[in-house]
N, C-alpha and C positions, 0 to 999 in steps of 0.2 A: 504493500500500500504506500509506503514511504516512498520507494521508487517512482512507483507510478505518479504521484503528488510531484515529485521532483519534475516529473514531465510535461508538466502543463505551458510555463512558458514556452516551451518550443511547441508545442503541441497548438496551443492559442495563435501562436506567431504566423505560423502557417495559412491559418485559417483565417484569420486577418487579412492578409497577402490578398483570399480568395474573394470577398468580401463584395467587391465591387463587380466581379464574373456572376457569383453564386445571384445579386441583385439584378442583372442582364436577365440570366437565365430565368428568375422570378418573375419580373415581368412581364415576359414573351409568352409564358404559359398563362397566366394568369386568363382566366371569362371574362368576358365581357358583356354586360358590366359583370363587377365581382358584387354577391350578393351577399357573401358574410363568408367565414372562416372555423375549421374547424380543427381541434387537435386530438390527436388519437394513440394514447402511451400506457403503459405503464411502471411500476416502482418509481425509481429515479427520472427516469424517461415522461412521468408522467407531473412529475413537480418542473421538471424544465416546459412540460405543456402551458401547467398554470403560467409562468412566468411568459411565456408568449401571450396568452391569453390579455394577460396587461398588457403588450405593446401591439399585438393584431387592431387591436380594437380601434384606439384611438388614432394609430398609423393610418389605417384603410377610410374610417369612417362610419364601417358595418358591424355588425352583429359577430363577436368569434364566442365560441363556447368547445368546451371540452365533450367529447362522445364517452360515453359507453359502449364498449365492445361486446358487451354481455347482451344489449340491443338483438344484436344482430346473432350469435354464435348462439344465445340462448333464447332469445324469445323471436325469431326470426324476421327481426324488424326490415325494410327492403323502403330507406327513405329516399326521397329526393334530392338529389346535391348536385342538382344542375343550376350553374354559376356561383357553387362551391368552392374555395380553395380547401382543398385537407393536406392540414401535416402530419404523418406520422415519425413518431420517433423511436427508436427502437437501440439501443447496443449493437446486439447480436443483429438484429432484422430476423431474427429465427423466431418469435414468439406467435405462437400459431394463433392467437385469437388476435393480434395487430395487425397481423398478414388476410386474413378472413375480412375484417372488417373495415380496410384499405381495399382489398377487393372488392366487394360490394360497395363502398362510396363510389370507387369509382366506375364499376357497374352500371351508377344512377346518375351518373353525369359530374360527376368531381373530376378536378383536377389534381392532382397530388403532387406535393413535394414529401421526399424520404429524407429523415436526418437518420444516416446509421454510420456504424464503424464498421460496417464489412460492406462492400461495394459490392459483391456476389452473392448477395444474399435473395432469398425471396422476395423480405420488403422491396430491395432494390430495384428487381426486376416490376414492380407495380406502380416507378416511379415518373410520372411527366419530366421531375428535377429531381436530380438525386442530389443528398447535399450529404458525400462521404467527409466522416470527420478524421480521418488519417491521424488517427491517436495511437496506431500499433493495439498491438495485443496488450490488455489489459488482466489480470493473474488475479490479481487479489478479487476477495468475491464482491467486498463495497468498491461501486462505480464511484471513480474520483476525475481525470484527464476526460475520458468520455461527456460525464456529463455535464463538464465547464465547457466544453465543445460544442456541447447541447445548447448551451444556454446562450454561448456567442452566436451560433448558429441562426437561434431562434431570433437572435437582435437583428444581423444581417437580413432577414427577411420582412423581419416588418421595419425597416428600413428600404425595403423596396413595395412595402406596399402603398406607404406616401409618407410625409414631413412629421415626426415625433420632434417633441420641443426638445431645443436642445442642451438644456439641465438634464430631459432622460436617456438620449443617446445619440455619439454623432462620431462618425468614422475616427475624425482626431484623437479623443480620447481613447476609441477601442484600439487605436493602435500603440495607447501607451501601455495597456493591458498586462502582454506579457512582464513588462518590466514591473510593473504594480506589484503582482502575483509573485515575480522571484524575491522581490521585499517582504513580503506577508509569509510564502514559507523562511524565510531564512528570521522571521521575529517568532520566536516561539515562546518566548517570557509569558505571555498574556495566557498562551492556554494553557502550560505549568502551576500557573499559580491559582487560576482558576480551577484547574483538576486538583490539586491539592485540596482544595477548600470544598470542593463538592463532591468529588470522585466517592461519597462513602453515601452518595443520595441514590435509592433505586429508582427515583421519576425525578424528570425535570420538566419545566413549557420550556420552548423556543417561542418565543411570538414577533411578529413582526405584519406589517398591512401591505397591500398592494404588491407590490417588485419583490418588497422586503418580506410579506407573505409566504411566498414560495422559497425564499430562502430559510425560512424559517421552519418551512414542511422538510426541506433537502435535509438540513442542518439536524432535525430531530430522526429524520434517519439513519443517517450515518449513526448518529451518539446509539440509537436504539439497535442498528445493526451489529456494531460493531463493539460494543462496551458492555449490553443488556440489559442496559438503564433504557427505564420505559418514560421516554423522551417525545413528548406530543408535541407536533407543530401545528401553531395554530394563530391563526387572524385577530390580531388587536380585537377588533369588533366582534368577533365571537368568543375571545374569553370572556368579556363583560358581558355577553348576552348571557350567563350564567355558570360558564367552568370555574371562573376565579374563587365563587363559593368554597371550592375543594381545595384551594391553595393556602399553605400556612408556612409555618416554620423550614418544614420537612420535602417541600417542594419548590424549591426556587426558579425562576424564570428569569432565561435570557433572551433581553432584546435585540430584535436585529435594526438597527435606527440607519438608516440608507440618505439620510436627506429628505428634500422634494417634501412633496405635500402631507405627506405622513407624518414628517417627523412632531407634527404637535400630536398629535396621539399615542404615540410613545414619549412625550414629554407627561403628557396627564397619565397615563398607567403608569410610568416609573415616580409619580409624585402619589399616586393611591398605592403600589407597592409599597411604598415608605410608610406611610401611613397606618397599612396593617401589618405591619414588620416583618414584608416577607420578601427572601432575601433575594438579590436577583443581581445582575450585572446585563452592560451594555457594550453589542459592538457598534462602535462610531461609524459616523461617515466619513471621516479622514483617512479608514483602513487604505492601505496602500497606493495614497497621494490623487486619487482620483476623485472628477470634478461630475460626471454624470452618474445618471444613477441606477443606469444599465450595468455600468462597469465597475461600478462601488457594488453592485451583488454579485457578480462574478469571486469578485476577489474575496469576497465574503463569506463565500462560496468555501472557498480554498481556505481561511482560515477555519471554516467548523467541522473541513474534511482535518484541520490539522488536532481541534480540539477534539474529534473522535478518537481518530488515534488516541491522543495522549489520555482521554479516558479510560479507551478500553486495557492500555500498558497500566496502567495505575493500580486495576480494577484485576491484574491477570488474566485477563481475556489476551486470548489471539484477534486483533483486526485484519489478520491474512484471512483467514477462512474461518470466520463467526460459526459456531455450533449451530448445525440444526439448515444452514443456507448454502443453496448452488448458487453461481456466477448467471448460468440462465434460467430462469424460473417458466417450463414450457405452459402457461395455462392457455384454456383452449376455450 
């Protein structure tokens, strides 16, 4: 896992270089008109969905939402998704119920872009744009280099689907990216010191809204995958819709604070954490020098793949290969 982590700047780097091709190629395929947008993942694959889901949206102008693949492989759903864009996202591209239900979007009139790391995969083959993320082989069973590939990926695209302001993402900063990223592994104090102080807690929240959302769903994976601390990520706005009830002493919450418009809502939950004495810490937006806030979750990204590790080390766990998980999880 550490290896693999070590490879993301170059790995990011690359993919950057692509950026401006991978947006070509998005266009060109695109309906006309395009009528809304849809993403279709799972695990980690599927929290880099969400985080597209925030930039489709406002990018295009349309409608994006997230599918159920269980629609289609279970209840035999057969929608419409003419002047559709579908992304799917996949590692492998081998997950039989992504590959089914990428078939059938595009059966009903979808366009598809594929984000995978195998280029000869099934998904691949079902793709209008294939968007390979040339991460190498990946060993360890928690997805790290892959799905910060995902996630730049996912920015690249809704960057070609039309103008996101540019606090939330703009080619310049993503090209400072890798370099951000080889600073945030190379600072490991913060999640030392934090694994020390909590490493003896068997739940934790992640929270975070919006962008920061979905890095906060990523970020309670990894800790939960890899450590066995049962680690929930979850939306500012949905802990106070009633989880925070369950929070005290013994469960502390970290926030993921990215900037941008969110950040006064992680400024009022970290002022009612205090409040009810329960204990929590925050990752800033100054993580690794960056100014949008695409690219402040990336890297953000890469610090809670580094605070898994250093949990699950803590804690005795292996974060190579977590008890109980394979690398591809075939559900159908």
């Amino acid at each position: 896992m550490a290896a693999e982590m070590a490879e993301q700047p170059d790995v990011l780097g690359r993919l950057v270089a692509r950026l401006p091709e991978l947006g070509e190629a998005v266009r060109a395929a695109l309906p006309t008109p395009l009528l809304g947008s849809t993403l279709i993942a799972r695990g980690s694959s599927d929290n880099a969905a969400v985080f597209g889901r925030y930039l489709y949206e406002p990018a295009s102008g349309r409608p994006a939402g997230l599918a159920a693949p269980s629609l289609v492989t279970r209840y035999g759903a057969r929608t419409d998704y003419s002047g559709y864009l579908v992304t799917a996202l996949s590692q492998s591209g081998r997950t039989p119920e992504i590959v089914t239900a990428v078939r059938a979007a595009r059966e009903q009139g979808a366009r598809i872009v594929a984000i995978t790391n195998e280029a000869d995969s099934l998904l691949a083959a079902e793709a209008d744009v294939l968007v390979a993320t040339d991460a190498g082989t990946e060993i360890a069973v928690p997805a790290t280099k892959t799905v910060t590939a995902q996630l730049l990926a996912v920015v690249g695209i809704a960057l070609a689907l039309g103008p996101l302001p540019p606090t939330v993402a703009d080619l310049a900063d993503l090209a400072e990216l890798p370099d951000a990223v080889s600073r945030v592994l190379a600072d490991a104090e913060a999640c030392e010191r934090l694994a020390a102080d909590w490493a003896h807690h068997d739940r934790l929240v992640v929270a975070g809204r919006g962008l920061g959302g979905a890095v906060a769903l990523e970020g309670a994976l990894k800790i939960r995958e890899t450590s066995g601390v049962f680690a929930e990520g979850i939306s500012v706005a949905d802990l106070l819709h009633g989880p925070i009830a369950a929070l005290g002493a013994r469960v502390p919450v970290l926030l993921i604070d990215l900037g941008g418009p969110t950040a006064p809502d992680i400024a009022a939950l970290r002022e009612r954490l205090v409040a009810d004495g329960i204990p929590h810490a925050t990752v800033a937006p100054e993580l690794g020098g960056l100014r949008t806030e695409a690219a402040r979750a990336i890297a953000t990204t890469v610090h809670l793949q580094n605070l898994a590790r250093t949990f699950a080390l803590r804690r005795g766990a292996n974060p190579d290969a977590p008890a109980g998980l394979a690398k591809v999880t075939p559900t159908t």
